[in-house]
Backbone as CSV, one residue per row, in Angstrom:
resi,resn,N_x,N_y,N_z,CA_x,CA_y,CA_z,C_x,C_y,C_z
1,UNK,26.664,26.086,197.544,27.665,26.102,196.481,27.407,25.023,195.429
2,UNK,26.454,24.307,195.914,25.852,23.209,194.544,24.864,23.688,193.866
3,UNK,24.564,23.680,192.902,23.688,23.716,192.120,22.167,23.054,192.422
4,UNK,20.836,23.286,192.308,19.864,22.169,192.502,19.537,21.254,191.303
5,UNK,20.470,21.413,190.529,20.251,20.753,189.104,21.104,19.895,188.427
6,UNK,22.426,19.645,189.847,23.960,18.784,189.952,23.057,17.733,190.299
7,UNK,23.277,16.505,190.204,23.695,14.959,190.150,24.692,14.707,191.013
8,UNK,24.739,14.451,192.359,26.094,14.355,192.849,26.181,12.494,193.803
9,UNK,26.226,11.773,193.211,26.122,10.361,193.953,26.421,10.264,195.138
10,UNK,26.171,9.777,195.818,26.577,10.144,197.401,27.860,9.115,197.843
11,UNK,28.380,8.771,196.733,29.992,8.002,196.823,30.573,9.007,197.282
12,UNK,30.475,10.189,196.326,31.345,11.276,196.321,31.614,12.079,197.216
13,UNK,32.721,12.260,197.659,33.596,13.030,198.681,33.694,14.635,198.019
14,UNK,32.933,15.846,198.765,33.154,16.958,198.003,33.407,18.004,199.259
15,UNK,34.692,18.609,198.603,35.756,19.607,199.888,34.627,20.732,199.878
16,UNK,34.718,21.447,201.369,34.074,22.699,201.695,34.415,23.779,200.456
17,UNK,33.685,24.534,200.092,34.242,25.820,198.998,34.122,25.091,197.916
18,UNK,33.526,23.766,196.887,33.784,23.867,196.115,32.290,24.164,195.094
19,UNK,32.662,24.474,194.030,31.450,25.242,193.850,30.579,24.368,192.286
20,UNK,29.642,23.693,192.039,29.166,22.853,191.344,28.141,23.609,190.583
21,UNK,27.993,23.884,189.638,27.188,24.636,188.869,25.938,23.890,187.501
22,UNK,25.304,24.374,187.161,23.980,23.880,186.846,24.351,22.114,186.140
23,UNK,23.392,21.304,185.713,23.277,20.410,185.367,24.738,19.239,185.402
24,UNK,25.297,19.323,186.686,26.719,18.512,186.456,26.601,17.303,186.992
25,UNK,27.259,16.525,186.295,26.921,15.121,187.114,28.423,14.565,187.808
26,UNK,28.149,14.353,189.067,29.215,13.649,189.665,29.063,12.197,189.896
27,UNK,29.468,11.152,189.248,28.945,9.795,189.437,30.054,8.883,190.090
28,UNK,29.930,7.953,191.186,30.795,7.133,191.516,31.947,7.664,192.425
29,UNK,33.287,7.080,192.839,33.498,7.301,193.614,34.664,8.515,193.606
30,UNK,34.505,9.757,193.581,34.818,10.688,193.184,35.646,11.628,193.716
31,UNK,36.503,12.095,194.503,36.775,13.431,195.611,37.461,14.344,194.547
32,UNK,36.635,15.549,195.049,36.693,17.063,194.515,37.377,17.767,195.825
33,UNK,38.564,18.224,195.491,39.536,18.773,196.540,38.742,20.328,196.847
34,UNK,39.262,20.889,197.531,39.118,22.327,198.023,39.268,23.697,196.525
35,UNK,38.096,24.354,196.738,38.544,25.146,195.968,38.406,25.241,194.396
36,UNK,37.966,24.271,193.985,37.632,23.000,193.015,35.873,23.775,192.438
37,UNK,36.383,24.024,191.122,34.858,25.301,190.235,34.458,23.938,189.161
38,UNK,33.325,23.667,189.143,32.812,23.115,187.411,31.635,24.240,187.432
39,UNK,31.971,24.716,186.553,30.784,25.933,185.643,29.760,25.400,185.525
40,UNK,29.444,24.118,184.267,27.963,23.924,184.093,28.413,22.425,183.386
41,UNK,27.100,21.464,183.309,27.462,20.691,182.494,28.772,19.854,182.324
42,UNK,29.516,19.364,183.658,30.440,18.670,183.526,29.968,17.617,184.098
43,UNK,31.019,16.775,183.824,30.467,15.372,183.792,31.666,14.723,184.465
44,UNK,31.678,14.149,185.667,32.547,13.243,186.589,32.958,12.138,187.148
45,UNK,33.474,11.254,186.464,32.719,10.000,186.792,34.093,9.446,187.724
46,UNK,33.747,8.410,188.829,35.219,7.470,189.148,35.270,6.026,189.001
47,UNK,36.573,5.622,189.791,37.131,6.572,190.403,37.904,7.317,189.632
48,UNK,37.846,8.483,190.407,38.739,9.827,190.236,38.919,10.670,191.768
49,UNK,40.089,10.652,191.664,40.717,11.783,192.572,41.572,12.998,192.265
50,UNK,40.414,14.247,192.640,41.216,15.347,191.934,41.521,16.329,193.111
51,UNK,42.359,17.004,193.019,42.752,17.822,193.874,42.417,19.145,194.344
52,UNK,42.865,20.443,194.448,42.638,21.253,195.161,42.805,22.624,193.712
53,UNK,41.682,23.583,193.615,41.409,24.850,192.658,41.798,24.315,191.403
54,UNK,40.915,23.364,191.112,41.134,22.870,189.119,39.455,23.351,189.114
55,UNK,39.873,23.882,187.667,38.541,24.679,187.061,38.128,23.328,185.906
56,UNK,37.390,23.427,185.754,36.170,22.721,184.844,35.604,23.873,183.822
57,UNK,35.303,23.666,182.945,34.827,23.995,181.733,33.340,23.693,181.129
58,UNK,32.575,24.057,181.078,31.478,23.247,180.378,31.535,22.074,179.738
59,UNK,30.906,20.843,179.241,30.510,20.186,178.686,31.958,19.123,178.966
60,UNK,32.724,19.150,179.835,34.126,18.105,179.782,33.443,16.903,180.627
61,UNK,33.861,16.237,179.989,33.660,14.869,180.771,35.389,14.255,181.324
62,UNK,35.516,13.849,182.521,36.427,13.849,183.044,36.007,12.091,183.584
63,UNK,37.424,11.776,183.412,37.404,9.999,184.397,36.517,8.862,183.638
64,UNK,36.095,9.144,182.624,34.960,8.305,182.037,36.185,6.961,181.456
65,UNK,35.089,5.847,181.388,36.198,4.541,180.936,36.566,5.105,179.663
66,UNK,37.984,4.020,179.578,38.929,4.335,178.910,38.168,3.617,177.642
67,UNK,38.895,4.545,176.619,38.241,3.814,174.639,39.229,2.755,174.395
68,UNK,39.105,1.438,175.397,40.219,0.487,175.065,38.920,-0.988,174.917
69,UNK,38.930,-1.607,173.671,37.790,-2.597,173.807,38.663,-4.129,174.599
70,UNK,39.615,-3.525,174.998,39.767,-4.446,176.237,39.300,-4.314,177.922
71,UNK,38.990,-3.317,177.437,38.318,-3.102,179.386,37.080,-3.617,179.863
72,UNK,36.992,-3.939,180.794,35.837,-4.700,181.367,35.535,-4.145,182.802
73,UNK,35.190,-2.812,182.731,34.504,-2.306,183.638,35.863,-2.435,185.143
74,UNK,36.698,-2.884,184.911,37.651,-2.995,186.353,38.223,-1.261,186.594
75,UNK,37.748,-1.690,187.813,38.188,-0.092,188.934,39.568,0.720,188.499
76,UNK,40.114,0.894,187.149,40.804,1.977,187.468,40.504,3.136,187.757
77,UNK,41.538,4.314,187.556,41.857,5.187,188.658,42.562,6.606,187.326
78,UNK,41.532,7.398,187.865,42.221,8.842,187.250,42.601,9.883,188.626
79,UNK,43.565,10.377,188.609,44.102,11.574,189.494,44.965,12.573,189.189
80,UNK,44.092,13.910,189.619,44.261,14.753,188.815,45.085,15.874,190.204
81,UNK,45.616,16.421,189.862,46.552,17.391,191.205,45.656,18.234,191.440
82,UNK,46.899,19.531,191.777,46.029,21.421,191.771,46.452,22.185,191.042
83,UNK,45.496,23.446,190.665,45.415,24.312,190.138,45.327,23.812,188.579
84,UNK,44.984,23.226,188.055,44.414,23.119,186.893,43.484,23.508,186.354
85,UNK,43.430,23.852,184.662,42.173,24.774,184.379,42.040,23.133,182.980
86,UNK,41.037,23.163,183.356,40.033,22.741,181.821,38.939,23.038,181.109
87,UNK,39.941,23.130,180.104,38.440,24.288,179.384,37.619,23.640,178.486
88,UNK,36.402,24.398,177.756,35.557,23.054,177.264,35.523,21.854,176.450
89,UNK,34.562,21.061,176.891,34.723,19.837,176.133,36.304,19.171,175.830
90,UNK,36.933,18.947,177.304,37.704,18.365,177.525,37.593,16.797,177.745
91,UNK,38.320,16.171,177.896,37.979,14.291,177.729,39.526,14.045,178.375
92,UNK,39.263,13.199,179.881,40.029,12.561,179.898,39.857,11.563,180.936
93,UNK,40.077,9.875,180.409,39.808,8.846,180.261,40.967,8.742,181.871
94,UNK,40.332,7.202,182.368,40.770,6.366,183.420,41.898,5.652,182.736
95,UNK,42.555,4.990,183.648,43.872,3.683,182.930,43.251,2.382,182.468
96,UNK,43.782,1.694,182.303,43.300,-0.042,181.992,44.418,-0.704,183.075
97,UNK,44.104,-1.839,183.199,44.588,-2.581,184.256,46.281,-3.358,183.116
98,UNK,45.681,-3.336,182.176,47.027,-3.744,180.487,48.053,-2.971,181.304
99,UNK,47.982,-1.679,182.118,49.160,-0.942,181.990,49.035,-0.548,183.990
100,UNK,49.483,0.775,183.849,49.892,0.841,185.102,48.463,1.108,185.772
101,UNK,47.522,1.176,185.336,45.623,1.035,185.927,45.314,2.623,186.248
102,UNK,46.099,3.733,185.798,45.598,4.977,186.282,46.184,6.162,185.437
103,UNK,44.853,6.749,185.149,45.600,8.185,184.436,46.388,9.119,185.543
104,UNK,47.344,9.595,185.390,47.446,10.947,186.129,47.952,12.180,185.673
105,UNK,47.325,13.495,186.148,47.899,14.659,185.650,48.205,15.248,186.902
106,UNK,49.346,15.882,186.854,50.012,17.054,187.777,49.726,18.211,188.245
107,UNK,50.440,19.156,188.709,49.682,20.522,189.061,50.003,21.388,187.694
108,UNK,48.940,22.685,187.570,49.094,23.693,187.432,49.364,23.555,185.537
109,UNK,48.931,22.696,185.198,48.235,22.779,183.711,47.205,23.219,183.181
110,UNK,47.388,23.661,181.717,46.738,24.321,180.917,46.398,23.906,179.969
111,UNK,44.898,23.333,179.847,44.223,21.983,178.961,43.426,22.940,178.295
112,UNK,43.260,23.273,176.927,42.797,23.969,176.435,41.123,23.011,175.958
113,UNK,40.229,23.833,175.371,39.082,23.005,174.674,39.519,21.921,173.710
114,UNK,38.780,20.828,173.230,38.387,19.942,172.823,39.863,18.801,172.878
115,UNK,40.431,19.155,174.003,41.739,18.444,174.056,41.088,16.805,174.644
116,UNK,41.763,15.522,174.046,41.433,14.298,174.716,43.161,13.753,175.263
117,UNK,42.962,13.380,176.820,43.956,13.096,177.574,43.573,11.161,177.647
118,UNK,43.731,10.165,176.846,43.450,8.869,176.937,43.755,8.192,178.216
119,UNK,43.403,6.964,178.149,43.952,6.005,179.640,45.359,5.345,179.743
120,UNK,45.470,6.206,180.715,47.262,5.828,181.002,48.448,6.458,180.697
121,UNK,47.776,7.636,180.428,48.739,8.799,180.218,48.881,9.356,181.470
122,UNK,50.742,9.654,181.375,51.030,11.009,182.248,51.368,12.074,182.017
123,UNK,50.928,13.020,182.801,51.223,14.363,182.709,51.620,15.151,183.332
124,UNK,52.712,15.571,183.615,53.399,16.382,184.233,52.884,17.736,184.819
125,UNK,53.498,18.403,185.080,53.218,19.597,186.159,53.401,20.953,184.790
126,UNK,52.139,22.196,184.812,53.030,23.453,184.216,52.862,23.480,182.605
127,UNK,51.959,22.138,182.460,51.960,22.012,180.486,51.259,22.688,179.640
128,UNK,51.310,23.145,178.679,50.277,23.444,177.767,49.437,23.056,176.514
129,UNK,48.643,22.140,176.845,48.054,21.555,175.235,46.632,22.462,174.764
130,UNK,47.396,23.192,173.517,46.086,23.697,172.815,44.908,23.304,172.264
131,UNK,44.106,23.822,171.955,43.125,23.673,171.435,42.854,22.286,170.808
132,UNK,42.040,21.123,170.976,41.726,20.186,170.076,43.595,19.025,170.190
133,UNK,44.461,19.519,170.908,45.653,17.974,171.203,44.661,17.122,171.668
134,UNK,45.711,15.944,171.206,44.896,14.601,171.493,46.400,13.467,171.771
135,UNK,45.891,13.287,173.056,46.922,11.905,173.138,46.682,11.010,173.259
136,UNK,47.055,9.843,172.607,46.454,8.563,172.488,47.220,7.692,173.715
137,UNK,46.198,6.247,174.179,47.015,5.855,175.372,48.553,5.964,175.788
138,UNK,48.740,5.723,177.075,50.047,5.045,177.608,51.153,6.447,176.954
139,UNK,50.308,7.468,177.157,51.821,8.756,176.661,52.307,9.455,177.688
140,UNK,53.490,9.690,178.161,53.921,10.585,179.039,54.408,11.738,178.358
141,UNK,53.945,13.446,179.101,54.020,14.300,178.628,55.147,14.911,180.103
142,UNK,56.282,15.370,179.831,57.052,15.496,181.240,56.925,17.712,181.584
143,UNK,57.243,18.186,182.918,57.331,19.151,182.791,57.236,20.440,181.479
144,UNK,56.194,21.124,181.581,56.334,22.781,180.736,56.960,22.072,179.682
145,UNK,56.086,20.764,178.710,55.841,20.655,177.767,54.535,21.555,177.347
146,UNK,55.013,22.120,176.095,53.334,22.405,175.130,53.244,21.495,173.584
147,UNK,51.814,21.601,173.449,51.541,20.981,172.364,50.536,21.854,172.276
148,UNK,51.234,22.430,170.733,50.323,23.328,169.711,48.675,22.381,169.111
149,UNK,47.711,23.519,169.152,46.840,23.183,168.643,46.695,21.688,167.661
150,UNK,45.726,20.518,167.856,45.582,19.385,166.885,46.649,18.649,166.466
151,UNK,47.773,18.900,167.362,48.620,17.835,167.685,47.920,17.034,168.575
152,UNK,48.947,15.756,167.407,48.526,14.232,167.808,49.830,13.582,168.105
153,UNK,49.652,12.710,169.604,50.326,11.458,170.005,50.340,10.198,169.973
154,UNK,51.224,9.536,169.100,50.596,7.851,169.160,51.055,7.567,170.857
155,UNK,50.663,6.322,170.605,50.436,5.221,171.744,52.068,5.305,171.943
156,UNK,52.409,5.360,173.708,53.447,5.310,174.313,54.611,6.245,173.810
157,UNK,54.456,7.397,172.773,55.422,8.086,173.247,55.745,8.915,174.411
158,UNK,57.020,9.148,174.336,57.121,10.573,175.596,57.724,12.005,174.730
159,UNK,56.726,13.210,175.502,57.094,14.416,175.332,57.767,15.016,176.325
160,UNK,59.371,14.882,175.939,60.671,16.064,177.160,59.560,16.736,177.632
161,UNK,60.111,17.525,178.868,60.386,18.565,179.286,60.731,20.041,178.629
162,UNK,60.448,20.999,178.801,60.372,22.408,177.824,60.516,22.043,176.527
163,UNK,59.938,20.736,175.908,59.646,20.722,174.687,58.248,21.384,174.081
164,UNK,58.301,21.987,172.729,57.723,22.562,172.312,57.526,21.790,170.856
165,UNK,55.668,21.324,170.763,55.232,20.818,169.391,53.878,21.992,168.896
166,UNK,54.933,22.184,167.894,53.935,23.411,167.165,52.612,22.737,166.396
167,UNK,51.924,23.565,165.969,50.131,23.318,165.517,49.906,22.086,164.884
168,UNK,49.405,20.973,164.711,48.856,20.439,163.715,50.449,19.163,163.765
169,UNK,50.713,18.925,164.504,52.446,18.128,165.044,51.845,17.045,164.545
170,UNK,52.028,15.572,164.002,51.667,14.349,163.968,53.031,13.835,164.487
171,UNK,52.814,13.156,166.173,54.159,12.863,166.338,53.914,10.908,167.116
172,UNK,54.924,10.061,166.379,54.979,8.839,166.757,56.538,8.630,166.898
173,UNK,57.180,9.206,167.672,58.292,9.018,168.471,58.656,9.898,169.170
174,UNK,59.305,9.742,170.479,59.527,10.399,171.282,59.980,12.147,170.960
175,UNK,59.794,13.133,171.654,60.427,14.197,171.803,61.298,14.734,172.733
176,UNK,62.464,14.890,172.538,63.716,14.983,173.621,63.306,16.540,174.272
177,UNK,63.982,16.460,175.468,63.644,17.881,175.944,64.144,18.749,175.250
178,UNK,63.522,20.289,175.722,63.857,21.359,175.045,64.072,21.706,173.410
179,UNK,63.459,20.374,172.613,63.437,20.352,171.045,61.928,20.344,170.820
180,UNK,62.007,21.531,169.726,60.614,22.101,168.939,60.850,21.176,167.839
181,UNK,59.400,20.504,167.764,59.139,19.524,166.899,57.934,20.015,165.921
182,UNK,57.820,20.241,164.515,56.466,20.483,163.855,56.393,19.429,162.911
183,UNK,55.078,19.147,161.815,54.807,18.798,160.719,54.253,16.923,160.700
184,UNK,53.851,16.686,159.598,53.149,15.718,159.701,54.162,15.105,158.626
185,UNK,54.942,13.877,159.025,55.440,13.416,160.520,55.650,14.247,161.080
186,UNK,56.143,14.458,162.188,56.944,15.321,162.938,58.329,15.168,162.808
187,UNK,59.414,16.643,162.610,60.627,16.277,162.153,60.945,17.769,163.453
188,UNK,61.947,17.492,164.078,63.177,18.406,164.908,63.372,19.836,164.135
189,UNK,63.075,20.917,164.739,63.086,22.317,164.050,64.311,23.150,164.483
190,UNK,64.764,22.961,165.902,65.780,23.713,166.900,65.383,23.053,168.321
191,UNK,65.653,24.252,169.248,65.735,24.201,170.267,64.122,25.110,170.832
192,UNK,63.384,24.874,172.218,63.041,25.877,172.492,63.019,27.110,173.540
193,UNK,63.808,28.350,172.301,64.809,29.118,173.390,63.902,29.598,174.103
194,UNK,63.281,30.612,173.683,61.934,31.288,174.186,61.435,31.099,175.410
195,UNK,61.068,29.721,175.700,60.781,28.932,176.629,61.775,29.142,177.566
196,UNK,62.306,28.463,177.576,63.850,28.116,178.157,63.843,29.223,178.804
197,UNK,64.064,30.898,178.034,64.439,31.677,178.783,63.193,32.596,179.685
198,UNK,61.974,31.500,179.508,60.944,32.453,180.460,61.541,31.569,182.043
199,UNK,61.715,30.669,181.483,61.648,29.761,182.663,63.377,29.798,183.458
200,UNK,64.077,30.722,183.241,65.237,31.388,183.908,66.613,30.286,183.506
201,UNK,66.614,29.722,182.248,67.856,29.339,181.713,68.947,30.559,181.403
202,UNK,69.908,29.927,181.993,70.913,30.914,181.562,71.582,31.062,180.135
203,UNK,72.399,32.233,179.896,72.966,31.887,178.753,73.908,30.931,178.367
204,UNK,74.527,30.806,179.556,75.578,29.192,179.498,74.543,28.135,179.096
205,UNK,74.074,27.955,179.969,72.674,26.829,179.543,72.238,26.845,177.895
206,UNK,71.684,28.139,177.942,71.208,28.155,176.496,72.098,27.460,175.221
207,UNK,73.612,28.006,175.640,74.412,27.601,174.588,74.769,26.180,175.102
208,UNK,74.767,25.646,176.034,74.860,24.172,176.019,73.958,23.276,175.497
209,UNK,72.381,23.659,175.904,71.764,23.010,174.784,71.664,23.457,173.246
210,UNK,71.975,24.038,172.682,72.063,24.493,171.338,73.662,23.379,171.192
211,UNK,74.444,23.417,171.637,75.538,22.827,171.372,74.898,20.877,171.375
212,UNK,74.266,20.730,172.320,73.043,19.297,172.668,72.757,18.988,170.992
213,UNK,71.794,19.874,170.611,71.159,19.881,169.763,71.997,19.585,168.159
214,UNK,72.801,20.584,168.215,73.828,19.687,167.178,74.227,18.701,167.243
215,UNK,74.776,18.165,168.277,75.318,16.663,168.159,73.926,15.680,168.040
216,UNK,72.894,15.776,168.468,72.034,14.796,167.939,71.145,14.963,166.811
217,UNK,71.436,16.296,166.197,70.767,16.527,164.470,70.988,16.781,164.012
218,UNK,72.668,17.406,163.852,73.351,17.902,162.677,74.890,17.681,162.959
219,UNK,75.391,16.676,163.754,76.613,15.776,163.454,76.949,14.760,162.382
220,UNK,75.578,13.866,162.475,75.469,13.058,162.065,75.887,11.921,162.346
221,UNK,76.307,11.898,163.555,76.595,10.078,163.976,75.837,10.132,164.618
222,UNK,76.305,8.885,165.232,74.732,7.837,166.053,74.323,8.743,166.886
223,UNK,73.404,8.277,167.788,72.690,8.563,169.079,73.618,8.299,170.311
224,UNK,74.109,6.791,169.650,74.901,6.717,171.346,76.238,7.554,171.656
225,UNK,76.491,8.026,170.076,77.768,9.065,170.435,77.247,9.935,170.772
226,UNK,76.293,10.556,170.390,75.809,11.826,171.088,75.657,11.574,172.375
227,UNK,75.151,10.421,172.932,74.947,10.769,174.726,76.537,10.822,175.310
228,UNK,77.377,10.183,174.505,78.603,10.222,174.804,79.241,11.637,175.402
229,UNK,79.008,12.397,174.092,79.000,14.174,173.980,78.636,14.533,174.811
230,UNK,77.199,14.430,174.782,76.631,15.207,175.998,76.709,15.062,177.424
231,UNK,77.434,13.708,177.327,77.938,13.579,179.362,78.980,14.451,179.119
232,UNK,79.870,14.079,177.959,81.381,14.873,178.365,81.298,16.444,178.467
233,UNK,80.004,16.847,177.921,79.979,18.457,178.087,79.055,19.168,178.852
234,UNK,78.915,18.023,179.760,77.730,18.510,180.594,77.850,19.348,181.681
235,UNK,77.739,20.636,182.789,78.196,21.537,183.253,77.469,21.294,184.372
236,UNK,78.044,22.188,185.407,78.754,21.523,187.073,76.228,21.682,187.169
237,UNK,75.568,22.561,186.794,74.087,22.295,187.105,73.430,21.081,186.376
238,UNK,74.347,20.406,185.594,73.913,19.188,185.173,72.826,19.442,184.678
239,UNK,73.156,20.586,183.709,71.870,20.955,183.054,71.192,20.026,181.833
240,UNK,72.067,18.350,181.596,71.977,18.047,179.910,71.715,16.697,180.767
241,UNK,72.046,16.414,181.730,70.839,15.366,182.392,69.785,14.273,182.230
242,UNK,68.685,16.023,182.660,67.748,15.230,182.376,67.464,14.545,180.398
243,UNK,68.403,15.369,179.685,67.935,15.039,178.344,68.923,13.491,178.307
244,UNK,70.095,13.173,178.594,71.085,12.379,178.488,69.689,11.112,179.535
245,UNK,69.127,10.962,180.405,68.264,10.351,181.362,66.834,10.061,179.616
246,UNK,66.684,10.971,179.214,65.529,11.078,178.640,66.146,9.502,177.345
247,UNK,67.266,10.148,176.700,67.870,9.275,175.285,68.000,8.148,175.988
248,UNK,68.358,7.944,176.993,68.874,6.954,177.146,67.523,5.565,177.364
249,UNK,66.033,6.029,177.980,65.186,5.430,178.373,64.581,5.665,177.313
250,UNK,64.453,6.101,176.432,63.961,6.251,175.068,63.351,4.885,174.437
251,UNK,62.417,4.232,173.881,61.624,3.042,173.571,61.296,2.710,172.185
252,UNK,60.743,4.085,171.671,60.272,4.470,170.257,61.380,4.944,169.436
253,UNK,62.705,5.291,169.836,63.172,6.326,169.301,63.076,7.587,169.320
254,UNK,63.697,8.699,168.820,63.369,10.079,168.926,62.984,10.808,167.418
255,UNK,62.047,11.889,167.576,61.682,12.520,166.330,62.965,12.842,165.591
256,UNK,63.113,12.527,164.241,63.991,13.169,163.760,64.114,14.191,162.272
């Protein structure tokens, strides 16, 4: 199931079934879970610990040091879950020791080509970044977030949960859950229903966050009255929660 034309360092820990294909290099201290495909031409470096049926893509380089000219070669740590697909010429970088020392991504994401995942980002479970996203260090991306094509993240924001950033997004403050964010800056568009309702929101739900959504972009008072709002109208599934959890830990502010 290896290739005779893989590079595989003999650090590396590699699960039964996984299948290594022409010219790939596995360098350093590495484990490739069960189930676990690189096509051709990927590139692996650790540490990294990845998990169980993540696909590889041609030409991605995965775990390579982080683009921070403060690093000095110290052992961080990328870890990656299951069922992930990465498709080509993907990039994503280790942590720096500056921060919490480790990238990690979740299960069952959808990393499209020329996407770069930096050091010290997290990533949640279920996401979708198109074509050419790029997140710059220290960003957390939470649950069945997407980011449209050549959207960009500065340093340390967070992207909600079933938030949705459409094509070409330039975003440097946070995105609250379930709010579609576009444009360069990035400015608040609605809600995203669509989403919402693949993923089995109800219609009560629906209209509670749409009701969310007014009080923090078209009331017009503060923020902290809005979390106010949104505890007082929050319903017995505590569906406004996690967003009321999100405002409240908020650092950057939110897109507005």
């Amino acid at each position: 199931m290896i290739h005779s034309t893989a590079v595989i360092d003999p650090k590396a820990r590699i699960a039964e079934g996984v299948k290594i294909g022409p010219y790939c290099v596995i360098e350093g201290e590495v484990t490739l879970g069960e189930g676990c495909i690189l096509d051709s031409h990927v590139v692996i470096q650790g540490p990294t610990q990845i998990g169980k049926n993540n696909r590889f893509y041609p030409f991605g380089c995965i775990g390579a040091a982080p683009q921070d000219k403060k690093y000095r070669d110290e052992p961080t740590l990328l870890i990656i879950g299951d069922d992930n697909t990465f498709r080509e010429n993907v990039t994503v970088n280790r942590g720096t020791i500056q921060d919490i020392g480790k990238t990690v991504i979740g299960n069952g994401n959808w990393i499209m080509a020329g996407v770069h995942i930096a050091h010290d980002c997290i990533v949640g479970n279920n996401c979708i970044f198109a074509n050419a996203a790029a997140l710059a260090g220290h960003v957390i991306v939470d649950d069945w977030a997407i980011l449209g094509g050549y959207s960009l993240v500065h340093q340390f924001c967070r992207i909600g949960a079933h938030s949705f950033c459409g094509m070409g997004s330039v975003i440097n403050q946070d995105v609250p859950n379930f709010v579609v964010v576009s444009g360069n800056l990035a400015q608040a568009r609605g809600i995203n229903l669509e989403g919402m309702k693949r993923r089995g929101f109800d219609s009560d739900q629906l209209r509670l966050v749409k009701n969310a959504y007014r009080s923090m972009y078209r009331s017009g008072q503060r923020l902290t009255d809005s979390i106010e709002e949104l505890r007082s109208i929050n319903d017995e599934k505590q569906t406004l929660t996690p967003l009321i959890d999100f405002l409240e830990e908020s650092k950057r502010g939110i897109v507005r």
